[in-house]
N, CA and C atoms as an extended XYZ file, in Angstrom:
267
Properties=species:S:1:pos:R:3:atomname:S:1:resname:S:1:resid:I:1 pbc="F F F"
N      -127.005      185.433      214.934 N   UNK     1
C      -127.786      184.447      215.651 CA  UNK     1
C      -126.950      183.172      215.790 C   UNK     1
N      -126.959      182.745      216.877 N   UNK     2
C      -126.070      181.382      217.278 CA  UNK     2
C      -127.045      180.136      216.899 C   UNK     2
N      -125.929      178.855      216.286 N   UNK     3
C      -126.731      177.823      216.703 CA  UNK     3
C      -127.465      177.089      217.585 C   UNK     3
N      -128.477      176.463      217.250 N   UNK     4
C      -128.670      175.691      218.583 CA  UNK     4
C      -128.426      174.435      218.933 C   UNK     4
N      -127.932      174.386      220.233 N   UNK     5
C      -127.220      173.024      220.198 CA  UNK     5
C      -127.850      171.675      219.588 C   UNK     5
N      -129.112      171.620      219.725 N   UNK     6
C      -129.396      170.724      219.682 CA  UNK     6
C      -129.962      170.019      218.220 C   UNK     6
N      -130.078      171.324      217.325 N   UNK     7
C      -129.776      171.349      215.393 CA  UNK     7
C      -128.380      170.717      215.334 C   UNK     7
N      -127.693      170.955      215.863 N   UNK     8
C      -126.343      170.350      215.952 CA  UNK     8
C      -126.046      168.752      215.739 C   UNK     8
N      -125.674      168.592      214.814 N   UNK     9
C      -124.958      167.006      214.337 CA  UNK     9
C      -122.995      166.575      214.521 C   UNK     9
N      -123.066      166.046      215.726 N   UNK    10
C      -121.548      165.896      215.264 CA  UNK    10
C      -121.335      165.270      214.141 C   UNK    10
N      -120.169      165.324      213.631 N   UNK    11
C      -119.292      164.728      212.536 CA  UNK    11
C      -118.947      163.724      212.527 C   UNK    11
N      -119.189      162.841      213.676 N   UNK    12
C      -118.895      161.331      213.816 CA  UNK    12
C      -119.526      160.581      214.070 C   UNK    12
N      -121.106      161.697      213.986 N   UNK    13
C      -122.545      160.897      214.473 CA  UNK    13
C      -122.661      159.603      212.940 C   UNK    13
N      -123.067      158.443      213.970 N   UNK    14
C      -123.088      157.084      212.512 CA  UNK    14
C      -124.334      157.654      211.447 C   UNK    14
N      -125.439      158.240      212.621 N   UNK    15
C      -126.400      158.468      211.602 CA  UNK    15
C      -127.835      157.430      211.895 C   UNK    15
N      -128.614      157.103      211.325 N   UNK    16
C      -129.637      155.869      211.488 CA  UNK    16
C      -129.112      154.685      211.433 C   UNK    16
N      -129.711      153.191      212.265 N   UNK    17
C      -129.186      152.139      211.582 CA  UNK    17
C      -129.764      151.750      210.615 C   UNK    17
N      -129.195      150.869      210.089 N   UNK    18
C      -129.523      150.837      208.599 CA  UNK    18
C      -129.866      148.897      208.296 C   UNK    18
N      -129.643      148.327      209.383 N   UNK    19
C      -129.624      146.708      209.573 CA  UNK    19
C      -130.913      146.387      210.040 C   UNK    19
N      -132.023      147.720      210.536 N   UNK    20
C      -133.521      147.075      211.280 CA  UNK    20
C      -133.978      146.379      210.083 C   UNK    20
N      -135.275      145.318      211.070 N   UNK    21
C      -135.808      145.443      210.323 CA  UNK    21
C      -136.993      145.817      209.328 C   UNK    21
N      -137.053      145.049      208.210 N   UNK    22
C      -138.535      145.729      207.496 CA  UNK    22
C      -139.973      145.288      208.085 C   UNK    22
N      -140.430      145.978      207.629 N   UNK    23
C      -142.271      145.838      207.935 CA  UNK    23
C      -142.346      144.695      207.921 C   UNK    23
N      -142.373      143.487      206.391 N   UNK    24
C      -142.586      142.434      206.826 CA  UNK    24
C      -142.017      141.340      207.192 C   UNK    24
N      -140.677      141.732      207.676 N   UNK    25
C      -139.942      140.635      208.668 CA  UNK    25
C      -139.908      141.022      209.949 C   UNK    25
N      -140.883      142.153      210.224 N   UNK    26
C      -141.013      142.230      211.847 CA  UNK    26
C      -142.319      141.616      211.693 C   UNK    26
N      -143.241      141.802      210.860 N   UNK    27
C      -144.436      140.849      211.319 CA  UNK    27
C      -144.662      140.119      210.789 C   UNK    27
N      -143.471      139.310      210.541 N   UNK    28
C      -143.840      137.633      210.573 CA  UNK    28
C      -142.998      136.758      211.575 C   UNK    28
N      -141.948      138.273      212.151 N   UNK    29
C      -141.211      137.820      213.509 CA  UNK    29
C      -142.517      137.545      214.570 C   UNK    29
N      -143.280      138.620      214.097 N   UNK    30
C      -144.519      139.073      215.259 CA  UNK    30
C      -145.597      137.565      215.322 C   UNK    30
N      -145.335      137.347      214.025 N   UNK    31
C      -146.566      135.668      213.897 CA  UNK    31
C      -145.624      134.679      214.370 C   UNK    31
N      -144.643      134.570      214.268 N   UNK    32
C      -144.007      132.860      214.859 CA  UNK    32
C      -143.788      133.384      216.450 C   UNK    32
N      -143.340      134.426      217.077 N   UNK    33
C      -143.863      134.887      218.371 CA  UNK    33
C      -145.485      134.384      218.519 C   UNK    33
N      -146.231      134.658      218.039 N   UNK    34
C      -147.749      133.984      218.420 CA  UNK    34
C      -147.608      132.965      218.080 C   UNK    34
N      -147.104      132.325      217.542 N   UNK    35
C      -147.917      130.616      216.833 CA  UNK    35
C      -146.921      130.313      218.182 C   UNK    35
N      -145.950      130.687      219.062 N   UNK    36
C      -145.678      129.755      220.272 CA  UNK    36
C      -146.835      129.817      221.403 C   UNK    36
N      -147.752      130.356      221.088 N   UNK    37
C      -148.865      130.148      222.397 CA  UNK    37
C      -149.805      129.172      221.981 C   UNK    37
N      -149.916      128.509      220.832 N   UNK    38
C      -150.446      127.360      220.069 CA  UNK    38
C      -149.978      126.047      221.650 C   UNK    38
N      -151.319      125.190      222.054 N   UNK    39
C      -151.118      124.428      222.449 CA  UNK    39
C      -150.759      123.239      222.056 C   UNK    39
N      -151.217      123.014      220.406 N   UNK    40
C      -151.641      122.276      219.635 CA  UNK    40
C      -149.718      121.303      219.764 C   UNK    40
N      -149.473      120.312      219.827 N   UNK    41
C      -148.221      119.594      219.608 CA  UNK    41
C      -147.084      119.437      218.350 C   UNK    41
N      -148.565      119.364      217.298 N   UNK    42
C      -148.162      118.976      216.578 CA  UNK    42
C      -148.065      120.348      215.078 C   UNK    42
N      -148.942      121.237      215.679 N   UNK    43
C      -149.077      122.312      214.525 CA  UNK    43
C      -149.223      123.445      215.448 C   UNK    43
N      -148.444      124.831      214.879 N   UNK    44
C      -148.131      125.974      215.647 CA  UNK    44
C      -148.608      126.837      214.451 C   UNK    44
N      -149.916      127.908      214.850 N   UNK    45
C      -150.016      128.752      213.809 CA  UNK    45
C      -150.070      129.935      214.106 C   UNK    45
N      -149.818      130.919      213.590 N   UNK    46
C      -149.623      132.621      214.343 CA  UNK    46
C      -150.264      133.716      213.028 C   UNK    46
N      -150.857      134.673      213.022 N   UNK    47
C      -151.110      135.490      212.142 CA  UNK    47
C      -151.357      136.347      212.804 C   UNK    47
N      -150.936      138.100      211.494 N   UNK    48
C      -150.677      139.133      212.173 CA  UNK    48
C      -151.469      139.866      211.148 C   UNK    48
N      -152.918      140.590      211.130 N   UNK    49
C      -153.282      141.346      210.088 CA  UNK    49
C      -153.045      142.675      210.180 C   UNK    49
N      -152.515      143.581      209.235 N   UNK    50
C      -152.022      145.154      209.112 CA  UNK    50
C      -152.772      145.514      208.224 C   UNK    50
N      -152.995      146.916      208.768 N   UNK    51
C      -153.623      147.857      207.583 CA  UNK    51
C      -152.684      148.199      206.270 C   UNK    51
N      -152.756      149.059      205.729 N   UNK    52
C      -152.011      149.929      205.076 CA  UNK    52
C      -150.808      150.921      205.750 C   UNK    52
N      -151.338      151.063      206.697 N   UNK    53
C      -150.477      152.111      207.279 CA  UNK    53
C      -149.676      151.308      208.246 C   UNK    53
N      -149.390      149.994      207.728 N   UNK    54
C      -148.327      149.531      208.915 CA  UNK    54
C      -148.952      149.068      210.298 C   UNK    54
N      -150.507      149.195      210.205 N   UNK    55
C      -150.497      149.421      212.051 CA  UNK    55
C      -151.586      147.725      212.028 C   UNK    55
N      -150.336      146.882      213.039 N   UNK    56
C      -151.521      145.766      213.317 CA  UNK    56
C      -153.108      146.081      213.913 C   UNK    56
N      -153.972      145.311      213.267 N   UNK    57
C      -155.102      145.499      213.278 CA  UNK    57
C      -156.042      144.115      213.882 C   UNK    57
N      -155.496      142.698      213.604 N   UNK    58
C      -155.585      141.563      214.105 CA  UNK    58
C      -154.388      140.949      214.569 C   UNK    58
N      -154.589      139.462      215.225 N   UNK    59
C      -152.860      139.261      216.145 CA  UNK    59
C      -154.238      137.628      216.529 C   UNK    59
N      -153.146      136.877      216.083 N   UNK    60
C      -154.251      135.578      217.046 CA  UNK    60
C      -153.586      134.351      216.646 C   UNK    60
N      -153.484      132.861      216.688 N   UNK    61
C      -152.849      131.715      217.000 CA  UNK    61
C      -154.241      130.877      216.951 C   UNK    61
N      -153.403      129.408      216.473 N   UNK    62
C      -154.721      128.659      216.382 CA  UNK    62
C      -154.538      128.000      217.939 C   UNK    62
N      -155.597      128.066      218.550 N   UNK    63
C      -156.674      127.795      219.623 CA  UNK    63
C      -158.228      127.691      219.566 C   UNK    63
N      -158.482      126.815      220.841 N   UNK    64
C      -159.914      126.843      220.753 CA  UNK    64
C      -160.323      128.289      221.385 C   UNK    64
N      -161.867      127.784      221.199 N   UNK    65
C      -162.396      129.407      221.836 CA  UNK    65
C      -162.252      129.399      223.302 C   UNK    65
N      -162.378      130.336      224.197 N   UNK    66
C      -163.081      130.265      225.491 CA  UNK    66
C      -163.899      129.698      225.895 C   UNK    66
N      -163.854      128.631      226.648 N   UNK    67
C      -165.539      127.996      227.489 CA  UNK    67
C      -165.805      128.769      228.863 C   UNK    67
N      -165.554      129.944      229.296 N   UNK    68
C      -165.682      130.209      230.433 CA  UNK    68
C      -164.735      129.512      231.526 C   UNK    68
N      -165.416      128.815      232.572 N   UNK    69
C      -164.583      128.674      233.375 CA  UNK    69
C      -164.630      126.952      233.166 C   UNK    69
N      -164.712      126.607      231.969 N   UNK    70
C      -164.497      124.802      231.646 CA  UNK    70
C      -163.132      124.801      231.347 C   UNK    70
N      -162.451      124.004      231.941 N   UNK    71
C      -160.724      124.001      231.459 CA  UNK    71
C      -161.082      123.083      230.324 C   UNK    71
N      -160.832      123.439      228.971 N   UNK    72
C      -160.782      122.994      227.356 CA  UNK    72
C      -160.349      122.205      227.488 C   UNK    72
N      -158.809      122.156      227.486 N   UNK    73
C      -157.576      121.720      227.848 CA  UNK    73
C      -158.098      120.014      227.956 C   UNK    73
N      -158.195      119.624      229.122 N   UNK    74
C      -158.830      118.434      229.899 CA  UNK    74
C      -159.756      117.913      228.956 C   UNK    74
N      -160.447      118.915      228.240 N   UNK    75
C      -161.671      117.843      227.143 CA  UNK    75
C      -161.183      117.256      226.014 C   UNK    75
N      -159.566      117.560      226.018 N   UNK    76
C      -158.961      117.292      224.498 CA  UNK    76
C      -158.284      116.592      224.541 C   UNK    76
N      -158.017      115.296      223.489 N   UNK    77
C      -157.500      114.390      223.413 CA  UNK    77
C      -156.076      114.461      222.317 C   UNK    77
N      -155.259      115.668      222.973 N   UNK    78
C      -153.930      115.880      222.462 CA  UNK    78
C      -153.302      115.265      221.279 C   UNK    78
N      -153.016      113.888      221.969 N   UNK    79
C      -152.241      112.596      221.047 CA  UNK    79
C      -153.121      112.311      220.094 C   UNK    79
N      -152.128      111.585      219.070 N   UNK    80
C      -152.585      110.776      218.021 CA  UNK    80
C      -152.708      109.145      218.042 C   UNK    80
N      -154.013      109.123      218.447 N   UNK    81
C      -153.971      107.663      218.625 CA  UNK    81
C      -154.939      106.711      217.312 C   UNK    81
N      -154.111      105.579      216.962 N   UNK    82
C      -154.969      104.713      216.320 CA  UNK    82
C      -154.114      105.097      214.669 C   UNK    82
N      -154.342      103.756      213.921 N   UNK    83
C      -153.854      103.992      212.836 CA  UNK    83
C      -154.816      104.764      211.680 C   UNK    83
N      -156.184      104.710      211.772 N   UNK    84
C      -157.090      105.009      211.017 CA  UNK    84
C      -156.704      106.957      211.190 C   UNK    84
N      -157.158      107.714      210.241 N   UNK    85
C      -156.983      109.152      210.448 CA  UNK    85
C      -158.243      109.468      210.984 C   UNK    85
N      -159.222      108.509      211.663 N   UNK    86
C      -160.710      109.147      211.349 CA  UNK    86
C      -160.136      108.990      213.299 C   UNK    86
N      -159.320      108.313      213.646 N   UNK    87
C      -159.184      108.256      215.066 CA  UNK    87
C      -158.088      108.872      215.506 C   UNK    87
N      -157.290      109.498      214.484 N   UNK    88
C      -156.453      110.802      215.456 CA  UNK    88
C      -157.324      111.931      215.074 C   UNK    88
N      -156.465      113.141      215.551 N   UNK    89
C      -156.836      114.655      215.366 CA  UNK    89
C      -156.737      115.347      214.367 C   UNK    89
């Protein structure tokens, strides 16, 4: 019985890489990827929840909620104004 080609390993095959990376430096690559959709100026937050088995299960950034069709955005007073903390954000 002949081989089959495709059981076949050359001899100069490298093999797997061996430099990826792990579970949790891809998903915390995966959270600072989200915390850039943060509008917020001054604070960027990203979280990635996984099961056990590796498989994301939550994925979200701090934002407000949805108002429908109210642009948020426009109701928010971005900057930090005023020396008191009770008059910034």
């Amino acid at each position: 019985m002949s081989e089959s080609p495709i059981m076949k390993v050359p001899k100069d095959d490298p093999g797997p890489r061996e430099d990826n990376l792990g579970w949790a430096e891809y998903f915390m690559a995966l959270a600072h990827v989200t915390a850039m959709r943060s509008k917020d100026p001054s604070t960027q937050v990203g979280a990635v929840i996984v099961n056990p088995d590796n498989k994301v299960v939550g994925i979200g950034y701090n934002g407000f909620p949805s108002m429908g069709e109210i642009d948020n955005d426009a109701l928010l007073n971005w900057g930090k104004k005023g020396d008191k903390p009770i008059d910034s954000k």
